[in-house]
C-alpha positions as CSV (number, residue, x, y, z in Angstrom):
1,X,44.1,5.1,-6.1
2,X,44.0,4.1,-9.5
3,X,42.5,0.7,-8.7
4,X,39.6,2.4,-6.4
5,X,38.7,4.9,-9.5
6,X,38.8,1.8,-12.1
7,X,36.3,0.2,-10.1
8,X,34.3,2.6,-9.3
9,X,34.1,3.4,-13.0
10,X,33.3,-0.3,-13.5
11,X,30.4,0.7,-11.1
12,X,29.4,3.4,-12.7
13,X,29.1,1.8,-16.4
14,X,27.1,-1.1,-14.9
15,X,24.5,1.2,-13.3
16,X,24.4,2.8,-17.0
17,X,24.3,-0.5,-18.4
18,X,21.2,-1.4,-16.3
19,X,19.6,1.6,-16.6
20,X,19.8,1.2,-20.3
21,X,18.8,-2.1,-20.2
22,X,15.4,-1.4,-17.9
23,X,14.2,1.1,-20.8
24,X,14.4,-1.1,-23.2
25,X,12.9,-3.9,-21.6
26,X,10.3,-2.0,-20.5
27,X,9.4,-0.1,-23.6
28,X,9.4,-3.3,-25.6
29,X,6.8,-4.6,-23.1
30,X,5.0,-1.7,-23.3
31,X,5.1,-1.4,-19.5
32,X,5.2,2.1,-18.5
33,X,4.8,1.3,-14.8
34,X,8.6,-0.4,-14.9
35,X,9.7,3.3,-15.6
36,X,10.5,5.6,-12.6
37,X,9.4,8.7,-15.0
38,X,6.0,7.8,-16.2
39,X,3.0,8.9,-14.4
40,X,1.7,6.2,-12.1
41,X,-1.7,4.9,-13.7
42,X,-3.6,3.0,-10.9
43,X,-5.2,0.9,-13.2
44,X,-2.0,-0.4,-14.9
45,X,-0.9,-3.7,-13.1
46,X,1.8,-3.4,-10.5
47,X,5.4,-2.7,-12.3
48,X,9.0,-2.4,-10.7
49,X,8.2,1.4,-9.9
50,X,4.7,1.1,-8.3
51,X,5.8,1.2,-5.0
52,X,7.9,3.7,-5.1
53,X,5.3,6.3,-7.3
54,X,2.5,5.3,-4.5
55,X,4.8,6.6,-1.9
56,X,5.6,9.8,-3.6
57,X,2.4,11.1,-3.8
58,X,3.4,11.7,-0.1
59,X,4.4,14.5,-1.5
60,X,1.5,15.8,-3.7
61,X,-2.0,16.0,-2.4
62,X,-3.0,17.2,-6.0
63,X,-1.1,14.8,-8.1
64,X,-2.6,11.8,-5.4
65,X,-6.2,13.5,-5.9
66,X,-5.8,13.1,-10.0
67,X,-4.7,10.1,-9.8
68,X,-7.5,8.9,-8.2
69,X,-9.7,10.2,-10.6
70,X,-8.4,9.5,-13.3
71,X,-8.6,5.5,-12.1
72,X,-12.3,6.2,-11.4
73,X,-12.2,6.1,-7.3
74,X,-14.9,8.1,-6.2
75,X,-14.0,9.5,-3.0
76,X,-14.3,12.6,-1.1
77,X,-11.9,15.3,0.6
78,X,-11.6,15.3,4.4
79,X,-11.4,19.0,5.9
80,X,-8.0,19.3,7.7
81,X,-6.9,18.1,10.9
82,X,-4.6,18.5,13.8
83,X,-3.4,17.7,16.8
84,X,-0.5,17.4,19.8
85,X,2.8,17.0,18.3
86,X,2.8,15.6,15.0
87,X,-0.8,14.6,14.8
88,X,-2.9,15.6,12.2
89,X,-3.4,15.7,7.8
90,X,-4.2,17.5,5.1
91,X,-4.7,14.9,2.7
92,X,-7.3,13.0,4.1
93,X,-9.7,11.1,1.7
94,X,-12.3,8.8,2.0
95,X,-14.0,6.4,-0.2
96,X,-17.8,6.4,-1.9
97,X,-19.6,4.0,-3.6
98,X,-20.2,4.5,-7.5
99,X,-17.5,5.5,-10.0
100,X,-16.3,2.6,-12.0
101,X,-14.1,0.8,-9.6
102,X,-16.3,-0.1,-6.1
103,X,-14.0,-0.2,-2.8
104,X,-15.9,-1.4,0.7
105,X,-14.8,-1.1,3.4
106,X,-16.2,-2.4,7.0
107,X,-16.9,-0.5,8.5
108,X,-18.2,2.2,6.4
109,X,-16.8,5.6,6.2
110,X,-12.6,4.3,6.3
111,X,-11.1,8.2,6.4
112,X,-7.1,8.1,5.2
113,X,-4.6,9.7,3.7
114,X,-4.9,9.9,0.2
115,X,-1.2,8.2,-0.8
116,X,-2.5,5.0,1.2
117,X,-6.2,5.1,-0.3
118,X,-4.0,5.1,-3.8
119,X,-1.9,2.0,-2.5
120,X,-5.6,0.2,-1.6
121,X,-7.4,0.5,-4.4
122,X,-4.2,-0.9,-6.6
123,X,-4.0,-3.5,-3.6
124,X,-7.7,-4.8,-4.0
125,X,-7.8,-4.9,-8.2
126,X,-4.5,-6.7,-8.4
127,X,-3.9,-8.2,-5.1
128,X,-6.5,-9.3,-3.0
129,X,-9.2,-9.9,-5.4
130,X,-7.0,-12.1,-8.0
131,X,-6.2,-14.1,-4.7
132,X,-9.8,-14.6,-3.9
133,X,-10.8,-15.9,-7.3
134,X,-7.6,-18.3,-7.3
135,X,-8.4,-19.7,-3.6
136,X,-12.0,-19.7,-3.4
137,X,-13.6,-19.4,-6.5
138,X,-15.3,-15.6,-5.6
139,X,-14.3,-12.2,-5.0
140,X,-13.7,-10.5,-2.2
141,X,-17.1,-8.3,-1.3
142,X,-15.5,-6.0,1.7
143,X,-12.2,-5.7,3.6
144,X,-12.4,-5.5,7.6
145,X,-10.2,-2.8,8.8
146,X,-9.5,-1.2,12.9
147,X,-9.4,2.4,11.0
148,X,-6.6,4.5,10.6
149,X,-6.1,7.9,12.0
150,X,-4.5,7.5,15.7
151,X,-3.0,10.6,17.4
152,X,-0.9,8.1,19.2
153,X,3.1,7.3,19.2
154,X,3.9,3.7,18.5
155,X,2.5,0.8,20.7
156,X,0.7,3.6,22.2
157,X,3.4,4.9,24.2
158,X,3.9,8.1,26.3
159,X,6.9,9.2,24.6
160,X,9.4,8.2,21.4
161,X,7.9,7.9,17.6
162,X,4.8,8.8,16.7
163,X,2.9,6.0,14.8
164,X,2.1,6.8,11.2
165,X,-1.9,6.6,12.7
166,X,-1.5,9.9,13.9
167,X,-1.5,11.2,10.5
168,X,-3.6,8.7,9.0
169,X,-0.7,7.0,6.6
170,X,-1.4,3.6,8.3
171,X,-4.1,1.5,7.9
172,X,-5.2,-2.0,10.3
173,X,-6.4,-4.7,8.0
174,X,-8.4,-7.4,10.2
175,X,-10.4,-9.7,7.5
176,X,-11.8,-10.1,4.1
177,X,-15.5,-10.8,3.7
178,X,-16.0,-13.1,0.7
179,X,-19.5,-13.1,-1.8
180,X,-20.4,-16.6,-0.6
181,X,-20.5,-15.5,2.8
182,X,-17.1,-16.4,3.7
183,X,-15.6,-14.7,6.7
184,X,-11.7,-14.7,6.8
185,X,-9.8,-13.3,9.9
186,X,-6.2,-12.2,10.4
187,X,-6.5,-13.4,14.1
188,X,-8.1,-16.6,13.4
189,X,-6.9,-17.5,10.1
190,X,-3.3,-17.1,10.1
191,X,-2.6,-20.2,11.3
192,X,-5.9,-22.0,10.8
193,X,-7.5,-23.1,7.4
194,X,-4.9,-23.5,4.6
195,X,-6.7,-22.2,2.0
196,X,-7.5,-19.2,4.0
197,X,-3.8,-19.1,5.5
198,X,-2.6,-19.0,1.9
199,X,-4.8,-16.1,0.8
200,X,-3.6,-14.2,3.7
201,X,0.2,-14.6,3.1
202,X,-0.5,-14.0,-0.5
203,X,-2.7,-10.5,0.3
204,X,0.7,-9.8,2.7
205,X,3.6,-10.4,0.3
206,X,1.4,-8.0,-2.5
207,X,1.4,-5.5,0.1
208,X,4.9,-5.4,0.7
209,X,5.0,-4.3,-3.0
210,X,2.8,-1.1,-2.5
211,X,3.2,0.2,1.2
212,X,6.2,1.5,3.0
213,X,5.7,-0.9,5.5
214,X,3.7,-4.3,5.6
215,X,3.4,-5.6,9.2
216,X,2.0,-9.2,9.8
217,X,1.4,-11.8,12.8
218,X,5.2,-12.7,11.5
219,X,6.2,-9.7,13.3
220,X,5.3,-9.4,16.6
221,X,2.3,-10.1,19.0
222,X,1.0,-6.9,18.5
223,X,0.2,-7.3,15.0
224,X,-1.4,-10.9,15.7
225,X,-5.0,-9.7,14.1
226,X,-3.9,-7.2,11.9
227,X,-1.9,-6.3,8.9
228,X,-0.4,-2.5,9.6
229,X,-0.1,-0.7,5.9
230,X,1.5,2.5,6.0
231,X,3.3,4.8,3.5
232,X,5.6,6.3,5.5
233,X,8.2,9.0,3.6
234,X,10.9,6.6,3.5
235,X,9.4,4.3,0.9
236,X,10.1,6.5,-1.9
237,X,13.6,6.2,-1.4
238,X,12.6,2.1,-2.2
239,X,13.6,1.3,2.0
240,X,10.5,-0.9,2.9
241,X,9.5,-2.9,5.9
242,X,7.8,-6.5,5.1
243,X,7.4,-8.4,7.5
C-alpha cells in the first residue's frame, strides 16, 4: 500500500510539474492558444489547446457566434431544425462573403454547425492555404464540399449511430480549387500527382488538429473522395479520430 500511494504521488507531482511547466512556456512565448483557460482567438495560429476550445463551443452557441465575430467571419444564423430521432440543430451557421476574412465554398450556401464553421475558417488561414502557397505557388480560391446536414445514421444505415450529418457537425470535403485554375480532387488526387498528393495529406494531418474526427481515403472505401470533418462531443475531452 505504501508503494501504490508513493507512486501515485510521484504521479501527481509530475502532472504539477508539467502543468507548471506549460504556463511558463507558454507565457514566455506569448502564446495564449497553448493555455486551456484563455479564450480561443481564431485568428491566433493553432496552439496545444486549439482543438480542444474548437470543440467546446459544442457547448455554447453564443460564445461560438462571438467568436466568429470577433475573427471577422461574416456569416448568418440558420433558423432551427429538426427531425426523426436525433436529427436536427440549433446552431446552424452559414458563411457570406465580406468581412475581413473571405471563406468560399462550392457550392455556395455550405449551412453547418457553428463549432465546425469555427474549426474551417482556422483550417483555411493556417492550414490549407499555407499548404497551397508552399506546393503551388497560389492560394487556394474555393474548397469543394458534398454538404453537411444528413438526417441519416452512419453509412446510411436503417438502424445503430446516427452520423454527426444529421446534426450538421460533419462536413465532406471533395477538392480545392486553386487561383491558377488548378483543380485538386480527393478521389483523383490521392494517389495521383505528388505535389497534389502531398497537399492533400498535409490539409488531412492539419485537420486532425482542429476536428473531432478527420476521416481520409486511409480509412475505408467509403471515404475514398472525401475527407469527413466533424466535431463530435468527445473531442473536448482531447479523444480524436485521424485517420
Amino acid at each position: 500500500m505504501r508503494a501504490v500511494r508513493r507512486t501515485l504521488g510521484w504521479i501527481v507531482a509530475l502532472a504539477v510539474i508539467t502543468g507548471l511547466g506549460l504556463i511558463l512556456w507558454s507565457t514566455l512565448r506569448g502564446r495564449p492558444q497553448d493555455l486551456p483557460w484563455t479564450p480561443l482567438d481564431l485568428g491566433q495560429p493553432i496552439g496545444l489547446m486549439t482543438g480542444r476550445k474548437l470543440n467546446a463551443l459544442t457547448q455554447s452557441y453564443p460564445a461560438c457566434r462571438a467568436a466568429l465575430e470577433r475573427a471577422g467571419v461574416r456569416y448568418t444564423a440558420l433558423p432551427p431544425r429538426s427531425g426523426e430521432g436525433r436529427c436536427g440543430y440549433s446552431d446552424g451557421v452559414r458563411f457570406t462573403s465580406g468581412g475581413a476574412r473571405r471563406i468560399d465554398f462550392a457550392p455556395a450556401g455550405l449551412g453547418v454547425a457553428c463549432p465546425v464553421a469555427a474549426a474551417l475558417a482556422i483550417w483555411e488561414w493556417n492550414v490549407v492555404q499555407p499548404a497551397a502557397e508552399r506546393h503551388f505557388g497560389t492560394k487556394v480560391t474555393s474548397i469543394d464540399h458534398f454538404g453537411s446536414y444528413s438526417c441519416r445514421r452512419i453509412y446510411g444505415r436503417d438502424a445503430g449511430t446516427w452520423s454527426e450529418h444529421s446534426t450538421a457537425d460533419a462536413v465532406d470535403i471533395a477538392g480545392f480549387r486553386l487561383g491558377n485554375g488548378t483543380r485538386i480532387t480527393v478521389a483523383r488526387d490521392w494517389k495521383g500527382d505528388a505535389a497534389k498528393a502531398a497537399f492533400l495529406r498535409e490539409v488531412r494531418d492539419g485537420a486532425c488538429q482542429l476536428f473531432a474526427t478527420t476521416l481520409s481515403p486511409d480509412y475505408n472505401a467509403a471515404h475514398a473522395d472525401h475527407f469527413h470533418l466533424d466535431q463530435a462531443d468527445r473531442g473536448a475531452m482531447g479523444w480524436r479520430a485521424c485517420r
